[in-house]
C-alpha positions in Angstrom: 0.0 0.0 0.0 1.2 3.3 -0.8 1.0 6.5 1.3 0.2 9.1 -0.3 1.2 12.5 1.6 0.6 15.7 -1.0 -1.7 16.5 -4.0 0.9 15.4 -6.6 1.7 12.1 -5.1 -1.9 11.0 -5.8 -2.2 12.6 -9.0 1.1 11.2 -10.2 -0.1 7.4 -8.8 -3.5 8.7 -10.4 -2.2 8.9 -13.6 -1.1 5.5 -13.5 -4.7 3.4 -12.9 -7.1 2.4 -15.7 -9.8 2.6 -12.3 -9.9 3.8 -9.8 -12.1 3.2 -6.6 -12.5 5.6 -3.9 -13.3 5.9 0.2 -12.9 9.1 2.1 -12.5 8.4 5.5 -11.7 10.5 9.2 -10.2 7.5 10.4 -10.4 5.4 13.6 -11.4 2.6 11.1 -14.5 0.1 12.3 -16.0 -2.9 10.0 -18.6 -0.3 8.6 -15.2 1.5 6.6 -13.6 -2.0 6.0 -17.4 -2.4 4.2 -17.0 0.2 2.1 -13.3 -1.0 1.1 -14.5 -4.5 -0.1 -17.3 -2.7 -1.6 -14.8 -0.7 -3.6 -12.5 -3.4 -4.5 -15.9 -5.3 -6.2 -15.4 -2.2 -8.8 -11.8 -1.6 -9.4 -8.8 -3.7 -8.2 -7.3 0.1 -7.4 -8.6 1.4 -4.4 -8.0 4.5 -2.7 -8.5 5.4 1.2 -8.8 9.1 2.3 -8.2 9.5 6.3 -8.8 13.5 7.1 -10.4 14.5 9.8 -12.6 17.5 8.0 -12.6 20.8 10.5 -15.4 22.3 8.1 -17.8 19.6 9.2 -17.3 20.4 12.7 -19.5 23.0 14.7 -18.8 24.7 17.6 -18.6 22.5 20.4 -18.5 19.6 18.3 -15.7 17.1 19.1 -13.5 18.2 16.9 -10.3 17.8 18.8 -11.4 14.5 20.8 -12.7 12.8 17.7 -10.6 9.5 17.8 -7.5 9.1 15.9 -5.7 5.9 15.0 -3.6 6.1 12.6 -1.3 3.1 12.9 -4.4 0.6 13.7 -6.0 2.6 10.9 -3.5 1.4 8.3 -2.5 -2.0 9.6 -6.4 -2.6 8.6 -6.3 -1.4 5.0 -3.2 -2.7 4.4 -4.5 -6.3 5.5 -7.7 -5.4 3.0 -5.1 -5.0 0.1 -5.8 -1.6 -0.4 -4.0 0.1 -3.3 -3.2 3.7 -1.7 -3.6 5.8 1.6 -4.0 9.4 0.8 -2.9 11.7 4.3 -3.5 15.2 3.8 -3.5 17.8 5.5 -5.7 21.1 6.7 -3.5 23.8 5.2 -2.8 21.5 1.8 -6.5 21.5 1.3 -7.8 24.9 3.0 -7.0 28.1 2.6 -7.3 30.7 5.8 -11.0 31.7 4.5 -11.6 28.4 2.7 -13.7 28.1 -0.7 -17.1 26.6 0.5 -19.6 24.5 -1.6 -22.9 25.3 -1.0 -26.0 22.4 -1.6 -29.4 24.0 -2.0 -31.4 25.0 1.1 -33.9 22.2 0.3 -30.9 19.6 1.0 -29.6 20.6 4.1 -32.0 23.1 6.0 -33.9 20.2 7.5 -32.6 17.2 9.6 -29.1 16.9 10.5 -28.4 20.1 8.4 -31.0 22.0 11.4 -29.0 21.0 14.3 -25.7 21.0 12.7 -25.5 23.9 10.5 -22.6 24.5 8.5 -22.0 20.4 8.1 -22.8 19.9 4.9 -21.2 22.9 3.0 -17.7 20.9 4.9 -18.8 17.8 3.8 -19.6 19.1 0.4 -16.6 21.0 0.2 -13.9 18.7 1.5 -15.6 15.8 -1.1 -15.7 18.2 -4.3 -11.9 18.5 -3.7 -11.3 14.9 -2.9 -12.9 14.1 -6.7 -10.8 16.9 -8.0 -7.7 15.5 -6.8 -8.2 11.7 -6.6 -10.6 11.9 -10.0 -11.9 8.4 -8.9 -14.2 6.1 -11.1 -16.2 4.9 -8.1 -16.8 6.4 -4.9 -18.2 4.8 -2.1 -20.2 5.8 0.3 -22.2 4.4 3.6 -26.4 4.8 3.4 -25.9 5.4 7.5 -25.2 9.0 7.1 -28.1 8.7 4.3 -29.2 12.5 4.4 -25.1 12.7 3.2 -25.1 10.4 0.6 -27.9 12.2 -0.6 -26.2 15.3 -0.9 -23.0 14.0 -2.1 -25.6 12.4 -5.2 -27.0 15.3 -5.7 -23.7 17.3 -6.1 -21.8 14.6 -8.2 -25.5 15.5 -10.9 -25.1 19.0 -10.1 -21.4 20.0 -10.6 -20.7 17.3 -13.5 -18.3 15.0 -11.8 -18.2 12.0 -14.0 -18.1 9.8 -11.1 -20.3 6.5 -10.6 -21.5 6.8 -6.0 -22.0 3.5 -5.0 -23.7 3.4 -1.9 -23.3 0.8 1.0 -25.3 -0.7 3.3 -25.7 0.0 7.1 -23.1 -2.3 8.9 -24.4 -3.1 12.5 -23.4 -5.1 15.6 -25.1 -8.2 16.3 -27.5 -6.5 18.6 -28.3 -4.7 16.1 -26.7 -0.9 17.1 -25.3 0.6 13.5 -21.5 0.9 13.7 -20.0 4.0 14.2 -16.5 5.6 15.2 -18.4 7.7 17.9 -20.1 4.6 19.7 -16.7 4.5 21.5 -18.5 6.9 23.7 -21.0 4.8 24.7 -20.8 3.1 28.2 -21.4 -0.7 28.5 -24.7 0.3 30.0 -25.5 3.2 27.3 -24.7 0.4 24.6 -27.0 -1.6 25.9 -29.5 0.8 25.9 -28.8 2.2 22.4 -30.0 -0.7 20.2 -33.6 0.6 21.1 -32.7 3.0 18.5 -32.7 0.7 15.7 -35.3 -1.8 17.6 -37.7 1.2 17.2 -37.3 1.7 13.3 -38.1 -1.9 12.6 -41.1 -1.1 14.8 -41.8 2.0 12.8 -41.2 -0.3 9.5 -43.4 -3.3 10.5 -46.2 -1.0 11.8 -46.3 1.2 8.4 -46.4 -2.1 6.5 -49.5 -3.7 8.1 -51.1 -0.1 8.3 -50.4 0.0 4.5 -52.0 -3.2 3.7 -55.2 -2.6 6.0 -55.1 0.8 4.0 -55.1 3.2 6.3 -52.2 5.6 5.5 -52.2 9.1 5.6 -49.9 11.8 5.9 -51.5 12.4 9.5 -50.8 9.1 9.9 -47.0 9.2 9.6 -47.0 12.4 12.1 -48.9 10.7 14.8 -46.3 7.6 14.3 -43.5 10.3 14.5 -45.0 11.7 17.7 -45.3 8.2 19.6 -42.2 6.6 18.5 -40.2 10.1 19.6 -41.7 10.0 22.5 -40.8 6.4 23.7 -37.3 7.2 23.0 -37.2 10.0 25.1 -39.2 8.2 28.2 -36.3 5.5 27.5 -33.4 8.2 28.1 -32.7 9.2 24.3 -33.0 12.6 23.5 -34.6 12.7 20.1 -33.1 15.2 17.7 -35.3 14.2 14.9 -37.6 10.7 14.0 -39.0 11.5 10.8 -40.6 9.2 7.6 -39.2 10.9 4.7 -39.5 9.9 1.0 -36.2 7.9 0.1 -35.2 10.2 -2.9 -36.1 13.6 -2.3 -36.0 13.6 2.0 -39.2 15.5 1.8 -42.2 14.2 4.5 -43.8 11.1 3.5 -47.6 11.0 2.7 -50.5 8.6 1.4 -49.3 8.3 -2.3 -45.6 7.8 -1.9 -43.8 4.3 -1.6 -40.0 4.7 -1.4 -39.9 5.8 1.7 -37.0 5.8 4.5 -37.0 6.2 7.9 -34.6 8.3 9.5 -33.4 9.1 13.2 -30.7 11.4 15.4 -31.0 11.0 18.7 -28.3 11.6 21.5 -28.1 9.4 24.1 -24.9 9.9 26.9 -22.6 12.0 24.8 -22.8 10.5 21.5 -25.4 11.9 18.7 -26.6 8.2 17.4 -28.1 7.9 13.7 -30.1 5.3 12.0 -32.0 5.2 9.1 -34.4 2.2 7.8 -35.7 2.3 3.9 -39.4 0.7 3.4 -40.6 -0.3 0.1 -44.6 -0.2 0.3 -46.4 -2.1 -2.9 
């Protein structure tokens, strides 16, 4: 595996590759990344790894400076996964002092995670539009766990021309059922145990729009009232909900009677971590 420490090393091993697959990363590596790697190598024996802890992405008060940082375990993992390259940049090779921003539209990131964390997705947007620029990858991969991101990221790839295929990824989860994440490290044995209810509730959620689908009785004041309840068992449980919300799978907006691509989606904290989940339901 290579490491790749400035701009022109990647373009010059760039330059090299027929294909060329691609996984940005912040690190402290779980099986949910190593998912997206093996993903990545089913398109293109050349795969690239990104590991950048992205400041734009960050709000005030966020954990910016304890988000967990591995390095070494990071890179004994892709190099066991036969990955191709390990691209290691920096803040000031990517950012100038008053950086560049890219901007989605207001209808993309003004609700959901984009409400309670503003400013995260013009960093996310930003820090990937220059990863493409400089990496130039075939294939990018990307996890459907941060699926209001991967949405974004889609719509910007349409948007700004990149001719790059996203291949999203499916939610990797611990046997309980808990959705892998870098930040469950904060969770405490007892919070852990606790924080499958999470994803225990969407399949809830799921099963109970299915059987009210088929006894037809949906409505859009249907899916509020199952919003409402579901929230609110969360919270008696010791979550605190940022957001439960049935959205349509392609366009985020609020689900009602007509639509059938739908996705559930969820932020809640619980201890210190913000938790997120997401659950897509096909209806017939």
């Amino acid at each position: 595996m290579e490491i790749l420490r400035s701009i022109e090393a990647v373009r010059e091993w760039r330059q090299k590759q027929a294909t060329v697959a691609f996984v940005p990363t912040m690190g402290n590596l779980h099986a949910g990344h190593i998912s997206l790697v093996k993903e990545a190598k089913k398109h293109s024996e050349n795969v690239i790894v990104s590991i950048f802890v992205n400041p734009l992405q960050f709000g005030p008060g966020e954990d910016l400076e304890s988000y967990p940082r591995t390095l070494a375990e990071d890179q004994a993992k892709l190099e066991a996964e036969g990955v191709s390259a390990l691209f290691l940049p920096t803040e000031s090779m990517l950012y100038e002092d008053e950086p560049f921003l890219v901007v989605p539209p207001k209808s993309l990131i003004q609700d959901l995670c984009g409400k309670s964390r503003p400013g995260h997705f013009e960093g996310v947007a930003t820090v990937v539009s220059k990863f493409f620029n400089i990496v130039e990858p075939t294939y990018a991969c990307f996890g459907r766990k941060d699926y209001q991101q991967l949405k974004v990221i889609e719509a910007m790839v349409k948007a700004l021309n990149f001719n790059i295929q996203i291949i999203p990824v499916a939610i990797e989860r611990e046997v309980s059922g808990l959705a892998l994440s870098s930040r469950n490290g904060y969770l405490t044995e007892a919070e852990k145990r606790e924080a499958v209810k999470l994803s225990q509730t969407l399949q809830t959620m799921a099963q109970e729009i299915k059987e009210t689908a088929q006894a037809d009785r949906i409505s859009g004041i249907y899916y509020r009232d199952l919003e409402k309840r579901m929230s609110a068992k969360l919270n008696g449980a010791g979550f605190e909900v940022d957001y439960l919300t049935i959205r349509t799978q392609d366009r985020l907006e609020e689900a009602q009677e007509n639509d059938r691509e739908l996705v559930i989606l969820a932020a809640a904290k619980l201890g210190k971590p913000r938790l997120l989940d997401n659950l897509e339901v096909s209806l017939p």
